[in-house]
Structure formats: structure tokens, C-alpha cells
TORFIBA-670731 format. One record per residue (C-alpha): x negated, z negated, y negated; residue number from 1. Coordinates in nm, 4 decimals, decimal comma. Each point is the difference from the previous one (the first is absolute). Last residue first. Example, Ala and Ser with C-alpha at 12.3 -4.5 7.8 and 13.67 -1.06 7.14 Angstrom:
// residues 2
{atom {-1,3670; -0,7140; 0,1060}; 2}
{atom {0,1370; -0,0660; 0,3440}; 1}
This chain:
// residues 109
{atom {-0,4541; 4,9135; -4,7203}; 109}
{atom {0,1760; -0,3488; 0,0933}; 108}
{atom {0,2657; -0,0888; 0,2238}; 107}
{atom {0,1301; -0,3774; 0,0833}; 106}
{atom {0,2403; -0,1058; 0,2587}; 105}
{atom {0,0212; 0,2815; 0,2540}; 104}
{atom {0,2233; -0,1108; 0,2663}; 103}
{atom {-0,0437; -0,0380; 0,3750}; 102}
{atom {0,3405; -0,1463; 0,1757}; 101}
{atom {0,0781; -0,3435; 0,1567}; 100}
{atom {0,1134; -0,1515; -0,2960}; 99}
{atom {-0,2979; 0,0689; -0,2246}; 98}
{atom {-0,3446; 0,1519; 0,2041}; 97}
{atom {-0,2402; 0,0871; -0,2517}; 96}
{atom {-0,1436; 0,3283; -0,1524}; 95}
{atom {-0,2250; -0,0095; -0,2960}; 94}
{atom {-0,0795; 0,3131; -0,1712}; 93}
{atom {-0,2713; 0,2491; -0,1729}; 92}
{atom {0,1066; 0,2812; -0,1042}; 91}
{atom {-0,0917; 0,4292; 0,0153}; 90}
{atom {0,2821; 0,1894; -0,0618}; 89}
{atom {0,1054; 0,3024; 0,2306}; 88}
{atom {0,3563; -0,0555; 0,0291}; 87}
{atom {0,0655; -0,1117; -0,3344}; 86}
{atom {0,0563; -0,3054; -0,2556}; 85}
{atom {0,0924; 0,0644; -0,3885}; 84}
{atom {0,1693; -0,2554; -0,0714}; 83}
{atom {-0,2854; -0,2593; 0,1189}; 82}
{atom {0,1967; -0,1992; 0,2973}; 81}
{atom {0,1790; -0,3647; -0,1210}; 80}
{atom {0,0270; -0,2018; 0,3303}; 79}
{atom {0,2781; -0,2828; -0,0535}; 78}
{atom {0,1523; 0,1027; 0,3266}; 77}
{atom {-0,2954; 0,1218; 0,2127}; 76}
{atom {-0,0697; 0,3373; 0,1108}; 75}
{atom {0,1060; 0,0476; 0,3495}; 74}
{atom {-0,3169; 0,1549; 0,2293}; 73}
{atom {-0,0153; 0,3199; 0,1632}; 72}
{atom {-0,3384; 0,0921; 0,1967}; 71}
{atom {-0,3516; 0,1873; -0,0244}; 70}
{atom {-0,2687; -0,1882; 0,1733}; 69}
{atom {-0,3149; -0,2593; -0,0623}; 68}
{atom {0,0225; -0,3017; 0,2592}; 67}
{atom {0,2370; -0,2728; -0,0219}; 66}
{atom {-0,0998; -0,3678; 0,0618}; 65}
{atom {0,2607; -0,0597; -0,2726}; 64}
{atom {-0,2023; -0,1516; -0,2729}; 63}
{atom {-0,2522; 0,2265; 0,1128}; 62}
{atom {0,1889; 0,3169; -0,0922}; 61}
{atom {-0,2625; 0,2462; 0,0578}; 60}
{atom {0,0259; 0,2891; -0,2451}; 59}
{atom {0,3512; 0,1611; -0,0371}; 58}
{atom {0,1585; 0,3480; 0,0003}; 57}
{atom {0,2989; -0,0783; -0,2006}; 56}
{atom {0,3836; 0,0846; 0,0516}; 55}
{atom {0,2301; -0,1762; -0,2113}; 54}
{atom {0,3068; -0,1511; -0,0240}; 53}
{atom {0,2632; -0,1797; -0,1972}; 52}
{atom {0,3165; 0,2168; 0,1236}; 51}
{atom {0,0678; 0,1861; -0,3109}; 50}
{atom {-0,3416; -0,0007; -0,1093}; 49}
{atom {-0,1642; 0,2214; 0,2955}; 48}
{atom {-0,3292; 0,0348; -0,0268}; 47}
{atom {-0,2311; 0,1855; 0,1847}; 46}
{atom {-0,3879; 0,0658; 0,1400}; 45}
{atom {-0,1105; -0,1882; -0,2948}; 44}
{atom {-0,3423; -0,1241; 0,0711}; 43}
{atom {-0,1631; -0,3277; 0,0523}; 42}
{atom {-0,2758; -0,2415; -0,0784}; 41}
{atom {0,0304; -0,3737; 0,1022}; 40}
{atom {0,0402; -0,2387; -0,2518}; 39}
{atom {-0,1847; -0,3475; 0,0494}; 38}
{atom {0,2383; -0,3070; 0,1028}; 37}
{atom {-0,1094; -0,3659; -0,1578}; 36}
{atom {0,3193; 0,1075; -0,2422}; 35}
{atom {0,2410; 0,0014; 0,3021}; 34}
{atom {-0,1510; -0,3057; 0,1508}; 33}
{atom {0,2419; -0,3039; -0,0800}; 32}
{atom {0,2437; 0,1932; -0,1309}; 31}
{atom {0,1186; 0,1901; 0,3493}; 30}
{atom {0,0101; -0,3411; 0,1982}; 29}
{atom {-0,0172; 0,1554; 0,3494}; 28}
{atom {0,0138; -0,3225; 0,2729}; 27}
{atom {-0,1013; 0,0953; 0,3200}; 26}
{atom {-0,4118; -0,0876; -0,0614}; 25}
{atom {0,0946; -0,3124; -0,1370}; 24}
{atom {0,2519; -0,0931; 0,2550}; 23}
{atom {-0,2711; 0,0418; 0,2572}; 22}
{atom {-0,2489; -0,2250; -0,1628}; 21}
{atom {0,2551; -0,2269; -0,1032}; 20}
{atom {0,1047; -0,0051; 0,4314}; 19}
{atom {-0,3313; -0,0370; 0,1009}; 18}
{atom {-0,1727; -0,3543; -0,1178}; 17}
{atom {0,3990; -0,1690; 0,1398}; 16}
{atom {-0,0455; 0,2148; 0,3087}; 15}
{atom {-0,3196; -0,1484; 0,1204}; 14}
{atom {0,1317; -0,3506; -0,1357}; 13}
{atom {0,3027; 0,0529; 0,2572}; 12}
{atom {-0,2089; 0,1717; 0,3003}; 11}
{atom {-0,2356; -0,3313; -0,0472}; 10}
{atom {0,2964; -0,2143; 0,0330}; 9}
{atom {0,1372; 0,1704; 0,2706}; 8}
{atom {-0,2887; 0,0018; 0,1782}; 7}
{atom {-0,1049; -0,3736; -0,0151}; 6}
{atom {0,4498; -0,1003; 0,0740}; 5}
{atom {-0,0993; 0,1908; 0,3333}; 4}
{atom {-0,3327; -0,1548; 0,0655}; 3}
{atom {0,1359; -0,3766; -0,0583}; 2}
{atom {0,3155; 0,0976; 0,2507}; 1}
């Protein structure tokens, strides 16, 4: 019985040093770290306004663990995009994951 109540009590402090190590890497606080995050260069493969979207061709996304590619990504709400924007445009961006989806949240030239 002394061995068994041992364990458990050294499974329970093992789990008590993991579990805010593993909440801290599950937890996504976007305003903690979204200014710490460099821009990533891009270009304007297409934009579609109407539906708050945009197709870049992306350098690595490290924030994501996502290698360079060409994909769609939702623009986000309070986003303001340079009037003048175009397929072809070279920016630089910050993509994060909000709600479950990818989203640009800050574009630059």
C-alpha cells in the first residue's frame, strides 16, 4: 500500500510541473506576440474584396510551422489594404491562425 500511495504521489507532482507547461504551449493569446512577429514577404496572386480574401505566394510562415507556398487566406476584419492593391504586388504580411482559420492581420509594401 506505501509503494502505491509513493507513485501516485510522484505521478501527481509530475503532472502538477507539466500541465502549465502544456497549457502554455496550447494557449494562443494573439496580443501577447503579434508585434514580437517579423513580416514575411509575399505576392499578390489575388484578391477578392467582396469575400475578404486573398491569394499570396508566401515566405515561410514560422509562426505557423508553415513552409513557403502559394495559398488563400481571409483578410482580417479591421485590416485596412493600400487602395490601390493588385495581383502582382509585392508585400510583406503577417498571417495568424484567428478562430480556427488563417487570416492576414497586418500588410505592408
Amino acid at each position: 500500500m506505501t509503494l502505491r500511495i509513493a507513485l501516485a504521489s510522484v505521478a501527481l507532482a509530475l503532472l502538477a510541473f507539466a500541465m502549465p507547461a502544456f497549457a502554455e504551449g496550447t494557449t494562443h493569446n494573439h496580443s501577447n506576440h503579434t508585434a514580437n512577429q517579423e513580416l514575411v514577404p509575399a505576392e499578390v496572386r489575388a484578391l477578392d474584396l467582396k469575400a475578404r480574401k486573398i491569394t499570396l505566394k508566401h515566405g515561410e510562415l514560422k509562426n505557423l510551422g508553415m513552409p513557403a507556398m502559394t495559398m488563400t487566406f481571409l483578410l482580417e476584419k479591421q485590416l485596412i489594404l493600400p487602395a490601390d492593391l493588385k495581383a502582382g504586388d509585392k508585400v510583406k504580411v503577417r498571417v495568424e491562425e484567428i478562430g480556427g482559420a488563417l487570416a492576414v492581420t497586418a500588410l505592408q509594401r
